[in-house]
N, C-alpha and C positions, 0 to 999 in steps of 0.2 A: 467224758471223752477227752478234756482236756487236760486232766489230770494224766488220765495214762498218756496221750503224746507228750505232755512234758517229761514224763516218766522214763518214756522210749527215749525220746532228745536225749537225758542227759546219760541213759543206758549205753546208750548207741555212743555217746560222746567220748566215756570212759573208756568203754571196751575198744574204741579207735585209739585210743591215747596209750591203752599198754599196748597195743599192736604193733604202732608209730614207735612204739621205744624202742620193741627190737628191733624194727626195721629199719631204724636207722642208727641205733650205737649201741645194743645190749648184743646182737650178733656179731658186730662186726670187731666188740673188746672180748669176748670169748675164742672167735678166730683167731684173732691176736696172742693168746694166749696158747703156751705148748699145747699140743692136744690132749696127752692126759688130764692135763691140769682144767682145759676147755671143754670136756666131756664133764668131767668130774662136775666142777659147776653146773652145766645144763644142767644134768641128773638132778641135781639139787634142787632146779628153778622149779623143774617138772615135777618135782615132788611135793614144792610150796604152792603151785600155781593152783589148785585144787583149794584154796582158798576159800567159807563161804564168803565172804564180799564179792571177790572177786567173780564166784559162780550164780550167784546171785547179780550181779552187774550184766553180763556172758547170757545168761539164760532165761533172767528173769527179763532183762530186756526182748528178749526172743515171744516169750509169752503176751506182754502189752503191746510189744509188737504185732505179733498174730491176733491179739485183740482189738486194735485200730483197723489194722489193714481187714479183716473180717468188714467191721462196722463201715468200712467203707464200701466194701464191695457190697453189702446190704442197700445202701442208699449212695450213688458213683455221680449223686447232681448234690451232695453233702458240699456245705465247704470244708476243703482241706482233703475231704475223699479220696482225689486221685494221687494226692501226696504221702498220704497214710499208705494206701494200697503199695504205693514204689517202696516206701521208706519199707513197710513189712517186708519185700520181696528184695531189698536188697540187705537188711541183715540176716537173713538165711544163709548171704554167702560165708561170713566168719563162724555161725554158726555151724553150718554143715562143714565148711573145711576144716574146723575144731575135730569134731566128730569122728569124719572120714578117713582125715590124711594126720593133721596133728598131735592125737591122740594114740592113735597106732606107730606113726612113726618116732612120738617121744617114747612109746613103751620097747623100739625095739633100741635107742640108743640105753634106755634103761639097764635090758638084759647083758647089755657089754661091759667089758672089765676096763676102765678107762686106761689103764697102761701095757692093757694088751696091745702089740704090734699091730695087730691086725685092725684094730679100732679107728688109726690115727686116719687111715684110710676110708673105712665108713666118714667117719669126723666131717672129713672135707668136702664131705660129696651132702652129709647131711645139713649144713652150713649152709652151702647153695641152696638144694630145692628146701629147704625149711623158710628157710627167708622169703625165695621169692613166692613161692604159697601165701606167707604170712603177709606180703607187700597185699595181696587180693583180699584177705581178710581186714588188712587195714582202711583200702578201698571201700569193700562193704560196708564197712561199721562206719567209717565217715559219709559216707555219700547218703547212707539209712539217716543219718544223724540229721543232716540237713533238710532233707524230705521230712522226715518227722516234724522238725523247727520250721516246716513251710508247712506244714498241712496246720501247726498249732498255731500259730500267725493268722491263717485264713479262718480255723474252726470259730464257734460262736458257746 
């Protein structure tokens, strides 16, 4: 058990860490950037981001996750049990927002011509709520992070 919470820790750690990137200077030097030119990029990041490290960090954290948090709710007088249980249930949120909203929403800036007209306009608006989305996924994966690193602190 204490190998997968270390596991989750340092899962939860990473995937906070590329989250925290964009959210505080990989969106905000792409906005900066003319909009074709700042489309064009995304597109790229989105197409690299599909990484296995990367989704292995993203998912496989999601799985040792669901495996602590499980094992806690099995036994909730465990030490570290009720920190496992949070930690599980708060990297759900980066995970699902991946899933739901970020993956859809990069496949639609995908389908666009970055120096069509009409783009620079999505751009602006996808900038905003992509970020601030991304701000709650950075939230979950840190906050999961910590929980974890408390329930592995406590576990035996």
């Amino acid at each position: 058990m204490r190998a997968l919470l270390l596991v989750s820790t340092v899962g939860a750690g990473l995937s906070a860490g590329v989250f925290f990137g964009f959210s505080t200077f990989v969106m905000r030097a792409l906005g900066d950037l003319p909009p074709a030119q700042g489309v064009a990029a995304m597109q790229s990041i989105n197409r690299a981001a599909p990484h296995p490290l990367f989704m292995l960090a993203l998912f496989g954290t999601a799985v040792t996750g669901v495996a602590v948090g499980v094992a806690g709710l099995r036994d909730t007088d465990a030490p570290g049990a009720v920190h496992a249980i949070v930690g599980a249930s708060l990297y759900l949120i980066p995970v699902v927002l991946t899933v739901v909203y970020h993956v859809p929403y990069n496949n639609r800036l995908d389908a666009l011509t970055a120096a069509a007209p009409t783009t620079a306009d999505f751009w602006h608006t996808y900038l905003s709520r992509w970020t601030t989305a991304n701000h709650f996924r950075t939230l979950g994966a840190l906050s999961a992070a910590v929980a974890f690193a408390l329930a592995y602190r406590s576990a035996r």
